[in-house]
N, C-alpha and C positions, 0 to 999 in steps of 0.2 A: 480508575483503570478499566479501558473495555477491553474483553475477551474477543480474538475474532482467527477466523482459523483462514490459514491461504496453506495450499498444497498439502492440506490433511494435517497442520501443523495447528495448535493452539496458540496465538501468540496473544502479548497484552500490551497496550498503548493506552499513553492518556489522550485520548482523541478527542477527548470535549477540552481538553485545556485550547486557547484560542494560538497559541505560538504552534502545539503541536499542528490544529488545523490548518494552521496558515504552511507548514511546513510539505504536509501531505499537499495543498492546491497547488504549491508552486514547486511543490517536486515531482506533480503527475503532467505539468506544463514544461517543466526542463526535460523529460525523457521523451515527450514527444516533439521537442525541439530535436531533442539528439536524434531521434530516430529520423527525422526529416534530411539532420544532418548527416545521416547514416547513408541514404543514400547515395550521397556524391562522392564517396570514399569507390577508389580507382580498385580497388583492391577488397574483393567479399568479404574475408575473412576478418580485415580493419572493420569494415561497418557493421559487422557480427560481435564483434571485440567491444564496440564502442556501445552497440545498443542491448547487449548483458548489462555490461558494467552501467548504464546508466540505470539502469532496474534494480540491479543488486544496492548500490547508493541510494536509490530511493528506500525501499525496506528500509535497509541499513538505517537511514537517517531517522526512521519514526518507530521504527523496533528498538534499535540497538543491535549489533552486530554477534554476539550471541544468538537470540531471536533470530536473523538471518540467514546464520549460517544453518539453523533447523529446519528454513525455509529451501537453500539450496543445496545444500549436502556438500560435497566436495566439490562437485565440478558439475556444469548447468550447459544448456544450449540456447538458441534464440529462441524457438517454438517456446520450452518451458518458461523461460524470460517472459514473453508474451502471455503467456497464461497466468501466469503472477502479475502482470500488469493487469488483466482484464478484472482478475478478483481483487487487486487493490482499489480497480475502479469504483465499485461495487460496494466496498467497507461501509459507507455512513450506510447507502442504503438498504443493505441488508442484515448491520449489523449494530450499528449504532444509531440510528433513526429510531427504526424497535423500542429500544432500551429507552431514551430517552420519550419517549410517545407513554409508554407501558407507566415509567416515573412518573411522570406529568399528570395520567390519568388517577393514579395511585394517590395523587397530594387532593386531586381536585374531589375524591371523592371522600376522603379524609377531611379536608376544610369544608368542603358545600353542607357536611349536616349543621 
């Protein structure tokens, strides 16, 4: 489990398991579908509707919905959606790249004597 904080929250995800990772790539790829999709909605308030919710589902699917809801408290707007999407973008490389780098180094200076 990595440790990674979005919106001042600690949350924990197995992000090196390879289902988890695959789940984050093609959940950061479906929100920015919706979000495209968001556009053509006649109605602001629908494409506001649809591009929360595709954000809130993403968390949701790689935290757990406990974890998300620590993320968005009771009720959320687009701006803050968006800002949880930028630091979700973000996660491997400012938070699990790190860790596994820092590991790595740790083995290699352990076996190289």
């Amino acid at each position: 489990m990595i440790e990674v904080v979005l919106q001042g929250q600690t949350l924990k995800a197995n992000l090196l398991n390879p289902e988890v990772s695959k789940r984050y790539e093609d959940g950061f790829d479906k929100v920015v579908k919706t979000f495209n999709e968001a556009a053509k909605c006649e109605r602001g308030s629908d494409g506001i509707r649809m591009q929360c919710q595709a954000v809130i589902d993403y968390v949701t699917d790689i935290f757990g919905e406990e974890q998300a809801k620590k993320v968005f408290g009771e009720s959320t707007d687009l701006l803050e959606c968006m800002d949880i999407l930028e630091e979700m973008y973000d996660i491997y490389e400012k938070h699990v790249t790190p860790k596994v780098t820092e590991k790595k180094q740790e083995l290699i200076d352990r076996f190289s004597k």
